[in-house]
PLY file of the C-alpha trace (Angstrom):
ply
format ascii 1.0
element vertex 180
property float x
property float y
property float z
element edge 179
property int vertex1
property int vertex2
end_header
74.40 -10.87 42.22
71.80 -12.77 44.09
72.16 -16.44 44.38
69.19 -18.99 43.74
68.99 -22.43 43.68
67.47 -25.11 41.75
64.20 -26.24 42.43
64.75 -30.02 40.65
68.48 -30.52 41.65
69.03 -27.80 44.48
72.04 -26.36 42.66
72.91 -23.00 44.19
73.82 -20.27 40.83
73.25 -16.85 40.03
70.01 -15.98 39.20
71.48 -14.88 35.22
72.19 -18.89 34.99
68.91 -20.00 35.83
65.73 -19.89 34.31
61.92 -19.29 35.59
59.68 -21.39 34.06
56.27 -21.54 35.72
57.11 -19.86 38.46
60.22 -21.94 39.42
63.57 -21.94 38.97
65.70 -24.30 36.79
69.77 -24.57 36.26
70.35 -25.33 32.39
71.17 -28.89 33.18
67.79 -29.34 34.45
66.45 -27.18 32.24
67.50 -29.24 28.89
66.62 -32.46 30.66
63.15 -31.15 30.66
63.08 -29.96 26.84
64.10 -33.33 25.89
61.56 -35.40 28.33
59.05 -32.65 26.18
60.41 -33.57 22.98
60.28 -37.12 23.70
56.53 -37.07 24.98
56.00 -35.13 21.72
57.56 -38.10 19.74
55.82 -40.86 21.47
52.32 -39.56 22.53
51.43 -37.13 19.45
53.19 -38.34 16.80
53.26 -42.26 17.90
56.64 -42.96 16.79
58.25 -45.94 18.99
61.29 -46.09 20.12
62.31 -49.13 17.95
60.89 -47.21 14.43
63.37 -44.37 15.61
66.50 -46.37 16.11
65.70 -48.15 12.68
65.45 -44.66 11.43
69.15 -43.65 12.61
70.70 -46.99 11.18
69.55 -46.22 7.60
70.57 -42.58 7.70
73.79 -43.68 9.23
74.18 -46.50 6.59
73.36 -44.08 3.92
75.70 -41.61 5.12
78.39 -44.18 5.25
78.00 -45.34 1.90
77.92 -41.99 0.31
80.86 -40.25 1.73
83.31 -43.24 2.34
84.70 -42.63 5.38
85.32 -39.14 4.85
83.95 -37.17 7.88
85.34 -33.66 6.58
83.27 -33.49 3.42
79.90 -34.81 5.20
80.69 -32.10 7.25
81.21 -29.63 4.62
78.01 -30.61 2.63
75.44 -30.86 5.94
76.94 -27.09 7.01
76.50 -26.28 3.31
72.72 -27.52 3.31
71.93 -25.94 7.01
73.04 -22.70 5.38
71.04 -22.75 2.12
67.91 -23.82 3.89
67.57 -21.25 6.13
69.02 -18.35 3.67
66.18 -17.25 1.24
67.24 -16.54 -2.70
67.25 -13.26 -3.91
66.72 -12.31 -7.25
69.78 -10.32 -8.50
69.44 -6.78 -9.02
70.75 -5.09 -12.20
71.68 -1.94 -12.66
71.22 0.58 -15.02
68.75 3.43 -15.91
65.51 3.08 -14.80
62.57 4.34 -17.13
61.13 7.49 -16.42
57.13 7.70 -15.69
55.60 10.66 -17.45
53.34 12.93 -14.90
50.09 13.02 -16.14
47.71 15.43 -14.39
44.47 13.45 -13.74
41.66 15.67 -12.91
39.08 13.54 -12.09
41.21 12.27 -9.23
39.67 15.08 -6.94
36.37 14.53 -8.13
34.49 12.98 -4.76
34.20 15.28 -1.87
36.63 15.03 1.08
36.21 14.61 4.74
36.08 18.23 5.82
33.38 19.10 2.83
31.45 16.10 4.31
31.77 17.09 8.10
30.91 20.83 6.98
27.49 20.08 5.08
27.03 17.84 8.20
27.20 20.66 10.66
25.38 22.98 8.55
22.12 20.52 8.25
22.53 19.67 12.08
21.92 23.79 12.50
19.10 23.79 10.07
17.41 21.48 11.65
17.89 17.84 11.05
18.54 14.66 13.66
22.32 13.13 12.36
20.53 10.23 11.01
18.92 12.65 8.57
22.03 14.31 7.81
23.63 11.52 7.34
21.05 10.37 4.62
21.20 13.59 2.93
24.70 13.59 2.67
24.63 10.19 1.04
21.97 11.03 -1.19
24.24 13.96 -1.91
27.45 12.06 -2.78
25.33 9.66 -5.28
23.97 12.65 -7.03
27.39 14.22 -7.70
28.57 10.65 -8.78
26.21 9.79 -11.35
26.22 13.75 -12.84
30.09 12.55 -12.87
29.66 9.26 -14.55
27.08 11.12 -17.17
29.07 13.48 -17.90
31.93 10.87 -18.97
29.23 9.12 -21.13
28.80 12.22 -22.91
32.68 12.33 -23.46
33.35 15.72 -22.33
36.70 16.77 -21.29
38.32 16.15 -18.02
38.45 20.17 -17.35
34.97 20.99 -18.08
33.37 17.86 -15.85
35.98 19.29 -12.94
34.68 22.94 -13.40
30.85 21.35 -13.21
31.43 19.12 -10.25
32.81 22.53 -8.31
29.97 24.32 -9.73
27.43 21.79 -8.46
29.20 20.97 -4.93
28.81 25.17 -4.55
25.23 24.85 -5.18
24.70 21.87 -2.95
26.43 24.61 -0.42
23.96 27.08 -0.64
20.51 24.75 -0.79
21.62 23.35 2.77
0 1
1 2
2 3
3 4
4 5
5 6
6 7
7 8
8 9
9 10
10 11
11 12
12 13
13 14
14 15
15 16
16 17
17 18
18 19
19 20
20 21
21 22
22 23
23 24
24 25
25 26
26 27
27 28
28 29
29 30
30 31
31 32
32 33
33 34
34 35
35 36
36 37
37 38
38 39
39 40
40 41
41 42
42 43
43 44
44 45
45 46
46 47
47 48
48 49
49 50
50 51
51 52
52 53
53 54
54 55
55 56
56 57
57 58
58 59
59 60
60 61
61 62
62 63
63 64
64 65
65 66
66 67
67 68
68 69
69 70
70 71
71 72
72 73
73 74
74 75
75 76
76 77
77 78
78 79
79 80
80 81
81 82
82 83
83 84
84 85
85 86
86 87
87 88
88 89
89 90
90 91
91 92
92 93
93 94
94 95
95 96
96 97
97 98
98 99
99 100
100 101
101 102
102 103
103 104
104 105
105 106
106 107
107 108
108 109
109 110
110 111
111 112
112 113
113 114
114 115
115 116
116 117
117 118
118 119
119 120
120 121
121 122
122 123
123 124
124 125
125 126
126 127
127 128
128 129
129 130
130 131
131 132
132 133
133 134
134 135
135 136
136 137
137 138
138 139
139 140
140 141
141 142
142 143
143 144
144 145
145 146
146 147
147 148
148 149
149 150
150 151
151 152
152 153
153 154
154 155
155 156
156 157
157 158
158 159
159 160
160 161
161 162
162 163
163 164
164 165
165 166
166 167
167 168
168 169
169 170
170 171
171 172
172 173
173 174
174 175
175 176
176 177
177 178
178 179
């Protein structure tokens, strides 16, 4: 492997032990050093804590600590690995087994009742051949669409059945077929 060094220290390592950061290469020693000099600009410049507020900080936790647990190291231990673990791990909501219900399949027939891409793109290339600019078409087609939806939505006012306002909307789309 290919040896570099350090550029703050001059350590020589192999290039898998060092890191590039901006376009430089640090050892992990040097490396941390600089994450903490970050963290500690962070802590004084953006946040403005001081250094005494900090140290104040540690003796009440530590005090607290203390107080709670007695002396006994093991069980703080136990209970700040057991809170590191349920913070990070998200609660799931058990899952219970047993039959699910079945959905009955209803055939909806006014679920096909718009017209698709290709019929769209096909009146459109059979007005461009007649004649028209695309803008034209375009409008046409439009004006088309809104037709076919309000003979749709009247013909639902007028409470007809679902096979009878499918059989009309195929009836009409063939006739909008043969005008263009």
């Amino acid at each position: 492997m290919t040896k570099k060094r350090c550029d703050k220290c001059g350590k020589e390592d192999k290039r898998k032990n060092l890191k590039r950061i901006k376009g430089g290469w640090l050892c992990e020693k040097c490396h941390k050093e600089k994450l903490e000099k970050k963290r500690e600009n962070i802590k004084r410049n953006v946040l403005g804590i001081t250094e005494e507020q900090e140290l104040e900080e540690k003796k009440i936790i530590q005090k607290n600590d203390k107080k709670k647990y007695n002396g006994n190291y093991k069980e703080y231990q136990r209970d700040y690995a057991k809170k590191k673990y349920w913070k990070n791990k998200k609660l799931e909501v058990p899952k219970i087994k047993g039959e699910k219900p079945v959905k009955e399949k209803t055939i909806d027939l006014m679920k096909g009742l718009y017209l698709r891409r290709d019929e769209k793109l096909f009146l459109y290339k059979k007005l461009i051949a007649n004649g028209l600019t695309k803008l034209q078409a375009r409008e046409r087609i439009n004006q088309n669409i809104k037709n076919l939806e309000q003979l749709k939505t009247k013909m639902i006012k007028q409470n007809k059945p679902e096979e009878e306002i499918s059989k009309i909307f195929k009836e009409e789309f063939a006739k909008l077929i043969d005008r263009e």
